[in-house]
Backbone as numpy.savetxt, mean C-alpha at the origin, in Angstrom:
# Nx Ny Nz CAx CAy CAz Cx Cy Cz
-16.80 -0.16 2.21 -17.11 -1.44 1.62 -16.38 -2.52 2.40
-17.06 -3.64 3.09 -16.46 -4.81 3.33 -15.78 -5.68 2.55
-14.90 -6.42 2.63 -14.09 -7.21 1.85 -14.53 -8.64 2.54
-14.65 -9.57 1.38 -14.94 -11.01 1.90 -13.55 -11.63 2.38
-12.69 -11.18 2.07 -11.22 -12.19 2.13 -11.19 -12.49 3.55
-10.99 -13.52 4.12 -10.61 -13.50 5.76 -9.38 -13.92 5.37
-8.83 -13.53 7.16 -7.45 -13.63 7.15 -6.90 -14.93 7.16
-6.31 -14.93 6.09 -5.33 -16.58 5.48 -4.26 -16.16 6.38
-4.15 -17.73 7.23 -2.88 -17.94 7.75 -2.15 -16.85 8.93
-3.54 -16.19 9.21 -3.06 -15.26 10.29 -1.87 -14.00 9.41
-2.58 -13.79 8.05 -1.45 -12.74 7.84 -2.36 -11.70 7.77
-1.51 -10.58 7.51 -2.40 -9.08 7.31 -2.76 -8.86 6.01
-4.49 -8.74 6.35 -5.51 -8.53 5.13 -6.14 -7.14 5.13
-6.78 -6.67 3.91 -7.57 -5.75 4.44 -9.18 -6.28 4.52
-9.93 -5.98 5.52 -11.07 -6.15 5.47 -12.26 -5.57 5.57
-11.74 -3.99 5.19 -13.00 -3.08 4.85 -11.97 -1.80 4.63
-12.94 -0.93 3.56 -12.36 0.26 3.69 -13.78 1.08 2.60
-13.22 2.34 3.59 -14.44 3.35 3.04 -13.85 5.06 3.58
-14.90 5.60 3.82 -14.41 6.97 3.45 -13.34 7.75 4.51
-12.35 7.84 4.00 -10.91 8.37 5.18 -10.62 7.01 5.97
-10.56 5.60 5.98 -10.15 5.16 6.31 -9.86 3.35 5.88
-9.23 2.70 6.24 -9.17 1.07 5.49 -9.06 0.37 6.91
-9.68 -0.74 7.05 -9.40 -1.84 7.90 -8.49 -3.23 7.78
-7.73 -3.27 8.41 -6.69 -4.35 8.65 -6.88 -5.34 10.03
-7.12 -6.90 9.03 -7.48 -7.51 10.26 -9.05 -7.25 11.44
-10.15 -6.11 10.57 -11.47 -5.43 11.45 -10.64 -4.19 12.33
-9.52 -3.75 12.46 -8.96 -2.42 13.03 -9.00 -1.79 11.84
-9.39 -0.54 12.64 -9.64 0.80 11.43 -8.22 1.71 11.37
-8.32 1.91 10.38 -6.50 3.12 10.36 -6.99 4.06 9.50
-7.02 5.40 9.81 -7.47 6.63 8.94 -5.87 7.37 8.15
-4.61 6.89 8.66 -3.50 7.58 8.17 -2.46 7.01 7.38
-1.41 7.62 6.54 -0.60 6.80 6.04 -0.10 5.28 5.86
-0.39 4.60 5.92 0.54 3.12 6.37 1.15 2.59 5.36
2.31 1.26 5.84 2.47 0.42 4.41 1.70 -1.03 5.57
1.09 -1.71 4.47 0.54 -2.96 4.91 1.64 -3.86 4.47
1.85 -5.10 5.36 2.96 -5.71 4.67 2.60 -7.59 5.14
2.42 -8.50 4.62 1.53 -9.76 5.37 1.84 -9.82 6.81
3.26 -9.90 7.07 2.92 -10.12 8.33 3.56 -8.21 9.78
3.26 -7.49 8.81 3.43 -6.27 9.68 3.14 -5.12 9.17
2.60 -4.32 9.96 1.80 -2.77 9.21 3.35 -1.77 9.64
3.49 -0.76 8.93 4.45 0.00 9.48 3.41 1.30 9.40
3.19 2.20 10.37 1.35 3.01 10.90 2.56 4.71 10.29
2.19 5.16 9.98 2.52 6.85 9.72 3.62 7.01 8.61
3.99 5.46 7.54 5.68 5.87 7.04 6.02 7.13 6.39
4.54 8.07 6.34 4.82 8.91 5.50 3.99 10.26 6.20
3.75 12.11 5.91 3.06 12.27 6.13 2.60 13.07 5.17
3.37 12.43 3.73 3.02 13.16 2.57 1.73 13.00 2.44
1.48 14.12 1.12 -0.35 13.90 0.25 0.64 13.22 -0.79
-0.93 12.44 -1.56 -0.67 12.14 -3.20 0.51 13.09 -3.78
0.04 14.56 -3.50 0.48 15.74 -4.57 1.98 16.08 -4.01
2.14 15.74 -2.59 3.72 16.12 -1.84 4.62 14.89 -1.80
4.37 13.85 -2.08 5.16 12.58 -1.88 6.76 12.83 -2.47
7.61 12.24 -1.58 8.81 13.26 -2.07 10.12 11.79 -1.56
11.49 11.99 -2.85 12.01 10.90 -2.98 12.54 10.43 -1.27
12.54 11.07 0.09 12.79 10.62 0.74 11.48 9.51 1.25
10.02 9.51 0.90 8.82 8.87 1.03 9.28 7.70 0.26
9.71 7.75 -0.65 9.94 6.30 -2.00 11.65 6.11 -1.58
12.50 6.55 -1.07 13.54 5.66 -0.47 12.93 4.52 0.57
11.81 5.07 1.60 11.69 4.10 1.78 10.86 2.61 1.76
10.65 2.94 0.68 9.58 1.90 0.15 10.28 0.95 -0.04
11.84 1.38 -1.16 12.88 0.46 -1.21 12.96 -0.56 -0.79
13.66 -0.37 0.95 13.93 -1.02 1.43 13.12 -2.33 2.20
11.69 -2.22 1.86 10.88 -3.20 2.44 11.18 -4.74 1.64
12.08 -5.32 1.15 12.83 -6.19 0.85 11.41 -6.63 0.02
9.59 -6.45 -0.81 9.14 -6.59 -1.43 9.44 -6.77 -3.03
8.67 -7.48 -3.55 8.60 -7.83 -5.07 7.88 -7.03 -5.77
6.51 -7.05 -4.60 5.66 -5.56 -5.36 5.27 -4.91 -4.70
5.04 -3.35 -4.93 4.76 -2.46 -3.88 3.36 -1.84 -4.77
2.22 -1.47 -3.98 1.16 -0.82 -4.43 0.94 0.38 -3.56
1.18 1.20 -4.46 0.80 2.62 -4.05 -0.53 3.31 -4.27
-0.98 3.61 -3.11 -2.34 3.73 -3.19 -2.44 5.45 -3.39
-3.21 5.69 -3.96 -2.81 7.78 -4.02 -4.27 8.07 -3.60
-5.10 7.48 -2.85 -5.99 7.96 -1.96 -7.29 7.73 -2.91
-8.33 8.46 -2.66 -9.51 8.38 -3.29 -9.60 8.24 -4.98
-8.54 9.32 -6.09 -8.25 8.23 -6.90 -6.66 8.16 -7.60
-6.17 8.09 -8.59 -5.43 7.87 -9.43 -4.77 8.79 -9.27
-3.30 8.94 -8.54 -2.32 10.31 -9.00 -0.70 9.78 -9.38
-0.36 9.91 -10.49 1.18 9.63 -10.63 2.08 10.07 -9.89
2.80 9.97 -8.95 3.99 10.87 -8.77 4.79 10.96 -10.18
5.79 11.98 -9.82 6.56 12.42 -11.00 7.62 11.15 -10.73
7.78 11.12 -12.53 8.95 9.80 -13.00 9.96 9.61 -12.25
10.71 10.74 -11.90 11.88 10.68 -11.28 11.75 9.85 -9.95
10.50 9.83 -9.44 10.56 8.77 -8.27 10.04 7.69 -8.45
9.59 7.36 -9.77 9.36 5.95 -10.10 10.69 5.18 -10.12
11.53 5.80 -11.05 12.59 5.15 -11.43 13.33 4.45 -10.94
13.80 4.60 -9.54 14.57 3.81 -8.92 14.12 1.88 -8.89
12.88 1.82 -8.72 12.25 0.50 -8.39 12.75 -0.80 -9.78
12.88 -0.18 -10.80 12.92 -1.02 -11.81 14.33 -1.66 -11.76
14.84 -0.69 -11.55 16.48 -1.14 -11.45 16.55 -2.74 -10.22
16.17 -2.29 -9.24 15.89 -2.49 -7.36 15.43 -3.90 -8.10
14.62 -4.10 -9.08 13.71 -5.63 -9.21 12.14 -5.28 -8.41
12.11 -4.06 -8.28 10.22 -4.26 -7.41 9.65 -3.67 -8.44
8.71 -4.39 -8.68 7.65 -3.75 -9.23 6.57 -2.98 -8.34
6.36 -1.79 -8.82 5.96 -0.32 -8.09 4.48 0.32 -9.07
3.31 -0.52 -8.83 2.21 -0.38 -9.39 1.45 1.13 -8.35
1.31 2.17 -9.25 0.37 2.97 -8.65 -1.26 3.06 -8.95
-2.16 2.88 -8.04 -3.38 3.22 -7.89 -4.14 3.12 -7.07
-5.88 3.77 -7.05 -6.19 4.37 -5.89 -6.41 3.46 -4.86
-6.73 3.85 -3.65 -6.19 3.24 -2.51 -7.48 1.96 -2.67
-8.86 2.25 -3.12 -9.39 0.98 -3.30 -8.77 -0.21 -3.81
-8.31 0.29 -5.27 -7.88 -0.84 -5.85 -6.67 -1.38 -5.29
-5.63 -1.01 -4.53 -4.45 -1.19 -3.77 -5.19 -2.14 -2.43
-5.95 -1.85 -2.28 -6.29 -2.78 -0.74 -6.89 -4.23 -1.76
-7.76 -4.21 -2.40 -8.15 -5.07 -3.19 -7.02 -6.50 -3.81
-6.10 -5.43 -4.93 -4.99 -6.72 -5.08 -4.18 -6.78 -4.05
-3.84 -5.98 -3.28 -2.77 -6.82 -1.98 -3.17 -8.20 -1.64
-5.00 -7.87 -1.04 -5.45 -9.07 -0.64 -4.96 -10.14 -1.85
-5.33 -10.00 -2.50 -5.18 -11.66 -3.84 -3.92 -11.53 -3.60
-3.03 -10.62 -3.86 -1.29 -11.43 -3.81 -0.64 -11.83 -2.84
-0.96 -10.66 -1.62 -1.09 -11.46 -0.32 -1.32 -13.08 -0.31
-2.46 -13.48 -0.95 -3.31 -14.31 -0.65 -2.05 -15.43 -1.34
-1.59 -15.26 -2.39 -0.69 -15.98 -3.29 0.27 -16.22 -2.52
0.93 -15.94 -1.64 1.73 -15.87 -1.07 2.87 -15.21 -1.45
2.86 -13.84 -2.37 3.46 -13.03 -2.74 4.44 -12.00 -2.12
5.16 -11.67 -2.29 5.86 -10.74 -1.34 5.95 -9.27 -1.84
4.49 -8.70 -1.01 3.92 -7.29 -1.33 3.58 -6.16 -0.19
3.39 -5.16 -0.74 3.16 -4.21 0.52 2.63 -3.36 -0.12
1.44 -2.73 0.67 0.53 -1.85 -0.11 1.20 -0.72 0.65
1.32 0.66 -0.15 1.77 1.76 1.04 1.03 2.73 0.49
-0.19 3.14 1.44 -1.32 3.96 1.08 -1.43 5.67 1.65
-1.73 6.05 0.91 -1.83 7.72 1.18 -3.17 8.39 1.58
-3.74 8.31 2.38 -4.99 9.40 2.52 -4.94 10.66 1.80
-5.58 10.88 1.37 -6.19 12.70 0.98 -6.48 13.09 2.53
């Protein structure tokens, strides 16, 4: 699916995504990433949804973000609590869902000028 959003202000948008892969900026990426406005970080992980493990969410931490969207691939997977927990303390809010809807609101908060990072998981 194409996304109408163009890129505001020269930051990083997504502008299509479909099956095994999302576009940033019209470049295609089939693997892990965190999107971040103005920088992608390409492989941070090489967990699945089902293996994501607290050294994957240490470093989410540190992306100095307000909100982080975790995308768990095609659809909806919780990680276990114990690796939620840290974020609340931290001040980020740590929204999980599937990688559509994660490319979707980045763009709008992105767009807000929010300080977010989508960090998405392929199946």
């Amino acid at each position: 699916m194409k996304l109408h959003q163009s890129n505001i202000a020269g930051l990083n948008m997504f502008t299509a995504y479909g099956e095994g892969y999302v576009a940033v900026n019209n470049e295609k990426h089939g693997k892990n990433l965190i999107l971040l406005p103005e920088s992608i970080i390409h492989e941070w992980s090489t967990a699945t949804p089902e293996s994501l493990g607290e050294a994957d969410m240490e470093k989410l931490l540190t992306l100095g973000t307000e909100i982080i969207l975790l995308g768990t691939g095609k659809r909806l997977r919780f990680p276990p609590g114990a690796l939620l927990r840290p974020f609340a303390p931290a001040g980020i809010g740590l929204e999980v869902m599937d990688l559509q809807a994660a490319c979707r609101t980045y763009n709008i908060l992105a767009a807000e000028g929010r300080k977010v990072a989508a960090a998405l998981l392929f199946d």
